[in-house]
N, C-alpha and C positions, 0 to 999 in steps of 0.2 A: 611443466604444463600437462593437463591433462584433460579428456575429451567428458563431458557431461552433456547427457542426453537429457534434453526434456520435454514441455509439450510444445516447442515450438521449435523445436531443433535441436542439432547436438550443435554445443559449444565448447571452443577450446579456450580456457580456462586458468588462472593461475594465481596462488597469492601471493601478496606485497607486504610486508617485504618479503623476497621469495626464501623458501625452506628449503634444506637440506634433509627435511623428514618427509621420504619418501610416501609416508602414510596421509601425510595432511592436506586435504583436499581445499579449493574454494568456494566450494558447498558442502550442504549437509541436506540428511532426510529434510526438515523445518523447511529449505529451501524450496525443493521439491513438492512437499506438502502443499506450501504456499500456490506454487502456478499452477496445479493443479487446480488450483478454484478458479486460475482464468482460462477462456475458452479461446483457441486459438483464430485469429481473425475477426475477434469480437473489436481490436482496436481500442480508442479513447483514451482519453486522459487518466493515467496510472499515477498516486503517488505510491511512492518506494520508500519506508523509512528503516535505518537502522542498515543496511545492505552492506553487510562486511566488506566483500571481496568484489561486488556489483554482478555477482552470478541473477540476481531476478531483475535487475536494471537493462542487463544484457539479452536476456530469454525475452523480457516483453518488447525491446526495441526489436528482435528479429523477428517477434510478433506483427507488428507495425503498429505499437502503442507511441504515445508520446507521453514520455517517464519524465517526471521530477523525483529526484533522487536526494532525501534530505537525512541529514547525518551529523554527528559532530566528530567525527573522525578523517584528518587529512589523509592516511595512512588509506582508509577508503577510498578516499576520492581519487587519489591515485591509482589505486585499485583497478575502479572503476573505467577509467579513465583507458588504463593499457589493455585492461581486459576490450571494452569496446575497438581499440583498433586492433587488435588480434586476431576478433571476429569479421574486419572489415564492417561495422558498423559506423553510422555516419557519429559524430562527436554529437551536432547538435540533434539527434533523437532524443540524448538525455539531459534534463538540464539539472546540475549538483547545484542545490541550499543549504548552504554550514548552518546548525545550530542553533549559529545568534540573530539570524533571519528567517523570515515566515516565509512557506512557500505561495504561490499565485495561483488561487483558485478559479474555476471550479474547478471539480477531479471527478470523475466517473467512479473509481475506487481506489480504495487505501489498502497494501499492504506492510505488513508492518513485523520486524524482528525484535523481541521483547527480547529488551535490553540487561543488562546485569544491575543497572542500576534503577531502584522504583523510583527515586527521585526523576530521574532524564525522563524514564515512563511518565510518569506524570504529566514533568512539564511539557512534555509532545503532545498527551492526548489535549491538555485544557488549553494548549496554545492553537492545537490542529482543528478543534472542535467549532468555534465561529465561523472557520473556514468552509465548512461543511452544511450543502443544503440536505430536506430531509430526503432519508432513502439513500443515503448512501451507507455501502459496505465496508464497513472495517475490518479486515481481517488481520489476527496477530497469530505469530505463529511463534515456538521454540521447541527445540528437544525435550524431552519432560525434566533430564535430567535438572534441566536449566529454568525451568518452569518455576517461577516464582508465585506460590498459593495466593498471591492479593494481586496478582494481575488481572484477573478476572475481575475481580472488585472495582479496580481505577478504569477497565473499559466500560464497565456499566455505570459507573459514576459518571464520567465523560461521555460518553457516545448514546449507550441504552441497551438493554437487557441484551446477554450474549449467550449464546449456546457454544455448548466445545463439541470438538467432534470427536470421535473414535481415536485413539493410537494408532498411528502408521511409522513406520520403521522407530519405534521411539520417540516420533513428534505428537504435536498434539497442536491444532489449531483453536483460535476462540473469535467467533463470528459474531459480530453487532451490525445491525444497523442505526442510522441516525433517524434518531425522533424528531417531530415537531417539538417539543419540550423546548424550551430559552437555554441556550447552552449556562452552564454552571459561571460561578463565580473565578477569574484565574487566581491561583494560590499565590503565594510567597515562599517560594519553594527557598531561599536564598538562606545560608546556615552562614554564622557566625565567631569565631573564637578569637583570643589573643593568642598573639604569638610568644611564646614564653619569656614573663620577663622584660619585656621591650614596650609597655603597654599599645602597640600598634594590634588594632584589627583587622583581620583576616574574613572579608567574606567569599562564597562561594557558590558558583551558581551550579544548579544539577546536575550530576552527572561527574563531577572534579573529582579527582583522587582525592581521601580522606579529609573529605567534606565536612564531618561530624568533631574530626578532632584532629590533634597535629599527629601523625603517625610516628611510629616507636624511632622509626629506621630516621627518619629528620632531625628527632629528639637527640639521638646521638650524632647526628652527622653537626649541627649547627656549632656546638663551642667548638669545633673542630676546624672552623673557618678562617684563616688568616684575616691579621687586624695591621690595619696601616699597610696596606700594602700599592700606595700613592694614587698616581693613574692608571693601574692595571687593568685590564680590559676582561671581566669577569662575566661568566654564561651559566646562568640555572639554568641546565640541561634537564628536557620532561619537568621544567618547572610548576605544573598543579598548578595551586593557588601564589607562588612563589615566596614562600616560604626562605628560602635557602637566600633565594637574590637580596630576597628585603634585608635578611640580617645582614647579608656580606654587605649591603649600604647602607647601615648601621655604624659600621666597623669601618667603613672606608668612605668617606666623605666624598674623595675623590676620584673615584674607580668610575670606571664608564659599562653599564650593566644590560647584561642582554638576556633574555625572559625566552627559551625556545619550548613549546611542546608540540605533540599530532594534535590533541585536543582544544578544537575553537572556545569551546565554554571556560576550560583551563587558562589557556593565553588572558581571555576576556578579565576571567578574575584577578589574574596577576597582574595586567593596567589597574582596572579598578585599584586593587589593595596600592601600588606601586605611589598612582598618583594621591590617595588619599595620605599613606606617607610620610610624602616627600611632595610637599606643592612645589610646581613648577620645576624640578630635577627632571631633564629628559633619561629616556632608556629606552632599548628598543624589544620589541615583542614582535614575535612572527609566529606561525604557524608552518610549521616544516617538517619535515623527516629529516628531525635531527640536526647534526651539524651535514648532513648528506652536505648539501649545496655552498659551505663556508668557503671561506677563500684561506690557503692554509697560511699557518702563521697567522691568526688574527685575532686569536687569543691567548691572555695571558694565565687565565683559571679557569675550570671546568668542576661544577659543583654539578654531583649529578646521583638522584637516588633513583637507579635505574628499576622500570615495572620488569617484571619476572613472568611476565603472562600476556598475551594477546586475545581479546577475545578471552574465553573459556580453557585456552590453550596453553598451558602451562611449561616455560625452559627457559635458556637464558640466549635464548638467539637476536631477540633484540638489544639486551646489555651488550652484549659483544659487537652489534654496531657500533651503538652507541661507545664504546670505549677504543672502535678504530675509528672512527670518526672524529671523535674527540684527539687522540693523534693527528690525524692529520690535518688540525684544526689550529693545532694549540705553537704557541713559537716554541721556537728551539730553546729549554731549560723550565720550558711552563711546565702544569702541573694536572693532574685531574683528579678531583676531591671524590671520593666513590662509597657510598655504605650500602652495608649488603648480608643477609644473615652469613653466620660464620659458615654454614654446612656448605655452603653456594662453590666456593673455592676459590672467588675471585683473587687470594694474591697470584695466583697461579695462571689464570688466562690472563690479569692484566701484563703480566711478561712477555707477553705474543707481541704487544704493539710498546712497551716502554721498557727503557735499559732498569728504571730503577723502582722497586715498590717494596715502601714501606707500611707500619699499622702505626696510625699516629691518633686511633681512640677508639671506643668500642665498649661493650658490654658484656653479658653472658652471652648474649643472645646474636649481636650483630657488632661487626669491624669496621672500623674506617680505616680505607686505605687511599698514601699517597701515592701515585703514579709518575713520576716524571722523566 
């Protein structure tokens, strides 16, 4: 944990899941940047979108704002969540909107952390934009390094002519307000593909991991998947658009399949794709941190193309949950299906938590390893 001073106090602080990298804060300059534009004691209604760690959800609740806090990240909301009772903040100052729900207007003003993905941007501004009377303040904010050149473009699309401000520590703000204008048309932001081979399609709502096409590292993990393997109780772990689960029930007619990611939009697609299908096969889908909260022994297989990055933040500190997690999840002789580029080193940490790992496919480029 650590103490962040802002314009409404100093707050103690910390991200989720927590780091052993002594450098990595639950803000940044962009953060900072942002509350700056609010004036302490001005109060009102705050939306907060995109709030990694819930560092400006936290600074405007000990502001005496009332924050809705909308995101598609559980991994946030939890965030959020322990950060506010650290601070001794009241829970209900902030109220968290996953994603696949609109927030409840009106809002005094919107802050907003531009996202890595233009699609999610998008669909936030054209969904947030009806909600909005005129004269309201938009403000987006990022590091520059992280500054996407057409971000500007989709606020002025959406909202109305934006001015940026100056570079401070590396940030860069871009400020709209809202016109009388008719808000625009909402897009179809929803992408498409077959999954290889199986003629079932894959859609994807904004914001999914490789949204646009099936990713390398899937490509090789799926013939890699056990076939016939009866009732086994199998988990796409960080299942996207699920990818991994549809084939394993493909393969296993009779396997009972469970769908986890952090990502609401994520989970959402893999019902969709799930129930289109397979009509009427149940399965279960959650939104979690992981197998954190499974009951152990309650899986028989663990398919999982672990993300290698948080945010902007690049290591493998969340794989290596995810891979004790998944031990502690899995029955005594199960398995955990894992691909991963070769440089990564995964046969190597997965020996921390399983007696036995082998390579059972792979490419030039990336391994599949079995873990059991």
């Amino acid at each position: 944990m650590q103490e962040c001073e802002t314009p409404f106090g100093v707050l103690t602080l910390d991200r989720y899941p927590p780091t052993a990298n002594p450098t990595l804060q639950a803000w940044d300059a962009a953060d900072l940047h942002l509350l700056q534009q609010c004036h302490p004691g001005a109060g009102g209604r705050v939306l907060v979108i995109n709030d990694n760690f819930g560092s400006l959800a936290c600074a405007l609740a000990r502001g005496g704002c009332q924050v809705t806090s909308w995101s598609d990240s559980f991994l946030a909301e939890r965030a959020l969540r322990l950060n506010l009772e650290r601070n001794t903040l009241a829970a209900e100052q902030v109220d968290f909107v996953d994603s696949q729900q609109l927030p409840v207007g009106p809002v005094d003003r919107v802050l907003l952390r531009i996202p890595k993905s233009l699609a999610l941007l998008e669909d936030q501004l054209s969904r947030l934009r009806p909600l909005l009377g005129a004269g309201v303040t938009v403000i987006a904010g990022a590091m520059l390094k992280h500054l996407p050149p057409t971000a500007g473009g989709l606020l002025e699309r959406y909202i109305g002519p934006y001015q940026a401000s100056l570079a401070w520590k590396k940030s860069r703000l871009l400020i709209a307000i809202t016109s009388e204008d008719p808000a625009p048309k909402t897009p179809d932001l929803v992408t498409r593909y077959e999954l290889a081979d199986t003629g079932v399609l894959l859609t994807n709502r904004p914001g999914v991991f490789s949204r646009d096409r099936l990713d390398i590292g899937t490509r090789v993990l799926l013939p890699c998947i056990p076939v016939d393997v009866k009732a086994a109780r199998i988990v796409d772990l960080g299942c996207g658009n699920g990818a991994l689960g549809i084939q394993a029930a493909l393969y296993n007619p009779d396997a009972q399949l469970s769908f986890i990611d952090e990502s609401y939009a994520a989970v959402a697609s893999a019902r969709d794709n799930f129930a289109a299908a397979f009509p009427g096969r149940q399965a279960q889908f959650r939104v979690a941190d992981g197998l954190l909260d499974a009951v152990p022994g309650s899986a028989d297989l663990v398919l999982c193309n672990p993300p290698f990055h948080q945010q902007q933040v690049i290591g493998d500190e969340i794989a290596m949950r995810l891979f004790q997690q998944s031990r502690r999840a899995l029955v005594e002789g199960g398995a955990l299906l894992v691909v991963g580029n070769r440089h990564l080193g995964y046969h190597v940490k997965l020996r921390r938590f399983f007696r036995r790992v082998e390579q059972v496919g792979g490419n030039a480029k990336f391994v599949v390893l079995r873990a059991s």
